[in-house]
C-alpha positions in Angstrom: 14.9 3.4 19.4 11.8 5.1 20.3 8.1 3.4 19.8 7.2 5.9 17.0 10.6 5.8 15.1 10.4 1.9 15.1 6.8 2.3 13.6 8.0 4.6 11.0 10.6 2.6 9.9 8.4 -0.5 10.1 6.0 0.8 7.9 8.4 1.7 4.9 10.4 -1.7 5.5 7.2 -3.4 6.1 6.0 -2.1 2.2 9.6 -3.2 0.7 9.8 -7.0 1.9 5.8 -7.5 0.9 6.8 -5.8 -2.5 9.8 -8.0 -2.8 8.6 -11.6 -1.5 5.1 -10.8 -3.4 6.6 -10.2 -6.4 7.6 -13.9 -6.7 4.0 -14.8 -6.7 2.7 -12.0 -9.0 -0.3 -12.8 -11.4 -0.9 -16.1 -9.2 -4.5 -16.8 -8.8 -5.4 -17.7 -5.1 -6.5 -21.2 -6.1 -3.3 -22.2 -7.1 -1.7 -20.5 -4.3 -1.5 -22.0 -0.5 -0.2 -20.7 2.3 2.2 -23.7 2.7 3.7 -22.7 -1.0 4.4 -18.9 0.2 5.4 -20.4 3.4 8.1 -22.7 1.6 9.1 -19.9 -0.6 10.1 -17.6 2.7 11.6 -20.6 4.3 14.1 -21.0 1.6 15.0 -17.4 1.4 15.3 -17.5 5.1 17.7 -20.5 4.9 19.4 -18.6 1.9 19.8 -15.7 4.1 22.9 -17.4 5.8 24.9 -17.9 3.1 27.3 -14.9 2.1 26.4 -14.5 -1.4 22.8 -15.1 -0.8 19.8 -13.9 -3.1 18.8 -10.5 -3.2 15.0 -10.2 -3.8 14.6 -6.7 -6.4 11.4 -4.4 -5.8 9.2 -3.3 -8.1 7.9 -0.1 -9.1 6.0 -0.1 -5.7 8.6 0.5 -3.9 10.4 3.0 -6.4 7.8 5.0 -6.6 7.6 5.2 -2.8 10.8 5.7 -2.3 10.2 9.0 -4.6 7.3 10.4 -2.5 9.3 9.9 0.4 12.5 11.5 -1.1 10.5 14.6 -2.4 8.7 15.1 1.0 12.2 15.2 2.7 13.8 17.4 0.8 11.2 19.6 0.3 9.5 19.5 3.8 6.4 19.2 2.1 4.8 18.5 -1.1 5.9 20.0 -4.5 4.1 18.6 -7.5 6.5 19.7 -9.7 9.8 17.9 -7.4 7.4 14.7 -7.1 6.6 14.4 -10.6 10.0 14.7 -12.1 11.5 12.3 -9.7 8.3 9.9 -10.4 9.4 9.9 -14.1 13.2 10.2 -13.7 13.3 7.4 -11.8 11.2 5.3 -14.5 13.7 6.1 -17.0 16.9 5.5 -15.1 15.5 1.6 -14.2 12.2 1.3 -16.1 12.4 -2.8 -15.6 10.6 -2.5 -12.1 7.7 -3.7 -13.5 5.8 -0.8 -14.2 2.5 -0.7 -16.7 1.9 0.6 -19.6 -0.5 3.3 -18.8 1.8 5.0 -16.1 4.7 5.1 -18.6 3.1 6.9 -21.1 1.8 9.8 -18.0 6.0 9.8 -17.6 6.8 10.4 -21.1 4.5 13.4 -21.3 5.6 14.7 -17.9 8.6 15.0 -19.3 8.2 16.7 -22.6 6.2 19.2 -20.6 9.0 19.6 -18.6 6.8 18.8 -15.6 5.0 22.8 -16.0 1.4 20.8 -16.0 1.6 18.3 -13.4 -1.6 17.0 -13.4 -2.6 17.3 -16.7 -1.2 14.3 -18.4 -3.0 11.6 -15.8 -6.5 13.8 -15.7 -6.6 13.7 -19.7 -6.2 9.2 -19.3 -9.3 6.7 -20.4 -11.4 9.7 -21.8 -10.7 11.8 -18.9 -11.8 9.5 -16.5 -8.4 8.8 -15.3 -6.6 5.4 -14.0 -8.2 3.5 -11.4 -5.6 1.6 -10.4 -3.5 0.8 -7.1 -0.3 2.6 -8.3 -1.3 6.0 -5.7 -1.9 3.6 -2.8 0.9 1.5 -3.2 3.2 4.5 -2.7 1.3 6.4 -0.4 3.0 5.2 2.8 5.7 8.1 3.4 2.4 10.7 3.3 1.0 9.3 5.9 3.9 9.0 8.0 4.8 12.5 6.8 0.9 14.0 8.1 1.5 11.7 11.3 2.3 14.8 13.4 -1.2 16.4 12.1 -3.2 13.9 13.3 -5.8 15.3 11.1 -8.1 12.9 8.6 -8.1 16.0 6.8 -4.9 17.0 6.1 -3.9 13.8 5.1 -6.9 13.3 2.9 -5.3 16.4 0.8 -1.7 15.2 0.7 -2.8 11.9 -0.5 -5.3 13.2 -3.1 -2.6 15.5 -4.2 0.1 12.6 -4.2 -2.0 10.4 -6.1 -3.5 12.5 -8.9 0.1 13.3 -10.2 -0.2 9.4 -11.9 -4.3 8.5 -10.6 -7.3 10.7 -11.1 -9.7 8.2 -11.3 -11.6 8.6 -8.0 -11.7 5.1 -6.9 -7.6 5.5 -7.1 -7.9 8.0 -4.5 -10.2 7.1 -2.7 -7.9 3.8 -2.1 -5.1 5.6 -1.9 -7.2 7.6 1.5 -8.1 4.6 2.5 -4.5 2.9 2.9 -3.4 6.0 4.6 -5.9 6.0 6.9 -5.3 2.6 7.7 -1.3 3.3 8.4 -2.5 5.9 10.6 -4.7 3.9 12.8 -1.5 1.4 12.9 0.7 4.1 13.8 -1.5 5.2 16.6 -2.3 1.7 17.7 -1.3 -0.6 20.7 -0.3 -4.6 20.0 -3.9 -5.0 21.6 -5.2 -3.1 19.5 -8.8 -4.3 18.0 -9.6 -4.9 15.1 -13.2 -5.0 14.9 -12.6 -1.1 16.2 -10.1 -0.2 13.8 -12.8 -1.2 11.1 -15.7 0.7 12.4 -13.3 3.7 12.6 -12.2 3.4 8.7 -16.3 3.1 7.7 -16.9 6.2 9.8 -13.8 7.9 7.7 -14.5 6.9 4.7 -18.2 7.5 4.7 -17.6 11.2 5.2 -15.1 10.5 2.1 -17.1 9.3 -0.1 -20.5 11.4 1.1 -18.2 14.1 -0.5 -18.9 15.3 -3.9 -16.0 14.9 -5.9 -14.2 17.6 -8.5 -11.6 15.9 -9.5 -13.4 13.8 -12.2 -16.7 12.5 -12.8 -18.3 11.5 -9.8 -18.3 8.8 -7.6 -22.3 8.1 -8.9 -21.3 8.5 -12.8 -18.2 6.1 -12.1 -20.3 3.6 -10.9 -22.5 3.5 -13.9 -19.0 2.1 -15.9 -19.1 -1.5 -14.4 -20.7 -3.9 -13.0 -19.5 -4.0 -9.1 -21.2 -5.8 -6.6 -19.8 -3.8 -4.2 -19.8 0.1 -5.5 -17.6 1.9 -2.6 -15.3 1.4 -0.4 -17.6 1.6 2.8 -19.2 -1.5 1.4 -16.1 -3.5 1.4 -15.4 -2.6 5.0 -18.7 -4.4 5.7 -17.9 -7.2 4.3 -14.9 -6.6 6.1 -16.1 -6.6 9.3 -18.5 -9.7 8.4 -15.4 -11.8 7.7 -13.9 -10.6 11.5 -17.1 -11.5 13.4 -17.4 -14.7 11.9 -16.2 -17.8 13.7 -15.1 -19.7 10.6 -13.0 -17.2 8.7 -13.9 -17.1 4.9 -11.6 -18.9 2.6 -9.0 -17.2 0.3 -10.8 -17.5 -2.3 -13.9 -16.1 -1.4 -11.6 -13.1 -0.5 -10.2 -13.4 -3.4 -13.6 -13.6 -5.2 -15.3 -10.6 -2.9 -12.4 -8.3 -1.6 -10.4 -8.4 -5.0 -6.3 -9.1 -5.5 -6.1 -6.8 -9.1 -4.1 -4.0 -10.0 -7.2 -1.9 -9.1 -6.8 0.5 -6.4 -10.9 -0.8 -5.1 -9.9 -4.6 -5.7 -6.9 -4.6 -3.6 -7.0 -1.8 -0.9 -9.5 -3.8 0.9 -7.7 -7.1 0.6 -4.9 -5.4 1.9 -6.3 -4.0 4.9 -7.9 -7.2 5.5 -5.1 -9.0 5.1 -3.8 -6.9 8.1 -6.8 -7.4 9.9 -7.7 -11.2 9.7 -3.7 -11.8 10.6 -4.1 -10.2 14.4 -5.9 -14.1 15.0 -4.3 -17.2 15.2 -4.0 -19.6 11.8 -3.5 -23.0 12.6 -1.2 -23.4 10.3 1.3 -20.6 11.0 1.5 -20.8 14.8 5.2 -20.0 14.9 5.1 -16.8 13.2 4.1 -13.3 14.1 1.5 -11.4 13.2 3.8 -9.4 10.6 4.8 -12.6 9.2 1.2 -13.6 9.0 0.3 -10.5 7.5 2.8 -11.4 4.6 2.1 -15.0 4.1 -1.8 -14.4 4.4 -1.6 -11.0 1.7 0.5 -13.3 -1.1 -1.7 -16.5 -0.9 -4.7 -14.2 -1.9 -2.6 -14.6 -5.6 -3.0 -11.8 -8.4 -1.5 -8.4 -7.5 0.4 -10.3 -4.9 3.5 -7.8 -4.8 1.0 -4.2 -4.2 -1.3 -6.2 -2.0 1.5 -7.4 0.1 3.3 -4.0 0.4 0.3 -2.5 1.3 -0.6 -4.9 4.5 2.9 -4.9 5.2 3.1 -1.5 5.4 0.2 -1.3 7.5 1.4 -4.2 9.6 5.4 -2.6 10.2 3.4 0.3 11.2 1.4 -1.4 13.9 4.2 -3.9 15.2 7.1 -1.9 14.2 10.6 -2.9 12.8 11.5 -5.3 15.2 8.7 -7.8 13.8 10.2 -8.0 10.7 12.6 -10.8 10.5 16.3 -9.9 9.9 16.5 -12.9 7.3 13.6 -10.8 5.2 15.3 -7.8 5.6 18.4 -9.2 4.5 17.1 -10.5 1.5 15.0 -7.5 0.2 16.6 -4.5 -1.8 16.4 -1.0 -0.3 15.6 -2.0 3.5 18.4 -0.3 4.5 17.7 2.8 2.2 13.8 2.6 3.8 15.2 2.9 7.5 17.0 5.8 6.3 13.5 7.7 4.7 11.9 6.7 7.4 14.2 8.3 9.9 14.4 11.6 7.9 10.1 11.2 8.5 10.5 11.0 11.8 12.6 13.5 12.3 10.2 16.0 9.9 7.3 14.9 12.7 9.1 16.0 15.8 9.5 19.1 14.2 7.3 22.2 15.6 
């Protein structure tokens, strides 16, 4: 198997074992969560793994919805708003116990009485015209970044992901996330095993700062949306400082205070940045986890932060499978997650759409 083909399918495999081993620690709050309990938890399944008729862990709406963006960008051999959003809302009503929220549903139903002629409309017109802020764009957004791998272009991708995520997300913190997780798969996809990571964080703040320097059409602007809370930290650059604070330090911060600081919610600004960090932080050694890889670490270290445990974990494990590849995932996990096999599968048919001319 080829370096690049190995990434590819370790970032879509990487997103469907965090989703599924996250999602038994969902709405957890890192205080009640250790390491040791996630730990335990993947132990068992790992022992489970053995047995013939051993559990199989479901995904969530994560996952399906991925699986969607990936399907559509195969098929179509590119993005088509109208293909994407049907199968977005198709898929929610064929197996709509995968755990997605309210506010998504109701963008579905009215996709679909539209017949999917005004793609965009239903999620621009959400909270007041504001739109959703929340992770659900850069949860999914994995198969655009390994689709606008071949571009190597910030640019490009920054439109397929903007366009990917407003079917459901307008809100520009959504999309902004959503850029921000697929720039991050990039940089993993284009990265060594001794790769830094104090690097790979100056690179994202020099990416996103042109982001966010941009003025924005798609809602209100980045300026107005900030008046609407109370933030400590108002954009996205900001978090990656803190970010890179936590790497330089010599006694890492606890989970907590990540927790507290980087977020864990269904947010697209409280979790992207947990996520990435999660990725980041788990290149170093924890004392406690010395037998495991830095995929595994990546997983263990995502899911103790608690709340959105099953989006934060398929985030950093999407980034991580795209940095260490396929073979770092544990054959226990994959055996124990639904739709690995169908993953490998997308993410072969990506692959084979970026050796294309």
């Amino acid at each position: 198997m080829s370096t690049t083909l190995s990434k590819f399918q370790g970032a879509l495999v990487g997103a469907v074992v965090g989703d599924c081993i996250g999602a038994i620690f969902e709405s957890l709050w890192a205080k009640t969560i250790h390491p040791n309990k996630v730990l335990k938890a993947i132990e068992n399944l790992e022992t489970d793994s053995t047995e013939e008729d051993h559990r199989i862990l479901p995904f969530t709406d994560d996952t399906a919805m991925a699986r969607s963006v990936a399907k559509s960008l195969i098929i179509n051999k590119g993005f088509d708003a109208s293909d994407m959003a049907e199968r977005f809302s198709e898929n929610y009503f064929d197996e709509p116990d995968r755990g997605y929220g309210g506010n998504v549903v109701s963008v579905f139903s009215q996709l679909k009485e539209s017949n999917y002629e005004d793609v965009f409309g239903p999620a621009r017109k959400q909270f007041n015209g504001s739109g959703s802020y929340g992770n659900g764009g850069a949860m999914r957004i994995v198969p655009a970044a390994l689709f606008t791998y071949k571009d190597n272009d910030p640019e490009k991708s920054k439109v397929l992901v903007t366009q990917v995520t407003s079917i459901t997300h307008t809100h520009n913190q959504a999309i902004l996330g959503a850029i921000l997780q697929s720039y991050a798969i990039d940089m993993a996809l284009n990265s060594s095993n001794s790769f830094s990571p104090d690097e790979m964080v100056d690179a994202l703040i020099t990416l996103m700062k042109m982001v966010e320097d941009e003025p924005k059409e798609t809602n209100k602007s980045l300026k107005e949306s900030q008046k609407e809370d109370n933030q400590k930290w108002k954009t996205y650059v900001e978090k990656l400082e803190v970010i890179k604070k936590y790497l330089k330090q010599e006694e890492q911060p606890t989970l907590l205070t990540v927790h507290t600081e980087l977020g864990a919610d269904i947010s697209a600004f409280e979790s992207v940045p947990a996520a990435v960090y999660s990725f980041l932080r788990s290149h170093k050694d924890f004392a406690d986890l010395k037998d495991r890889n830095s995929f595994e670490k990546t997983i263990i270290y995502a899911i103790s932060l608690g709340g959105d445990s099953d989006t934060v974990a398929t985030m950093a494990g999407a980034i991580a499978g795209a940095c260490y590849g396929v073979d770092s995932i544990p054959i226990s996990w994959q055996k124990c997650c639904e739709g690995v096999e169908d993953a490998k599968q997308f993410a072969e048919g990506l692959y084979k759409l970026s050796q294309m001319s």
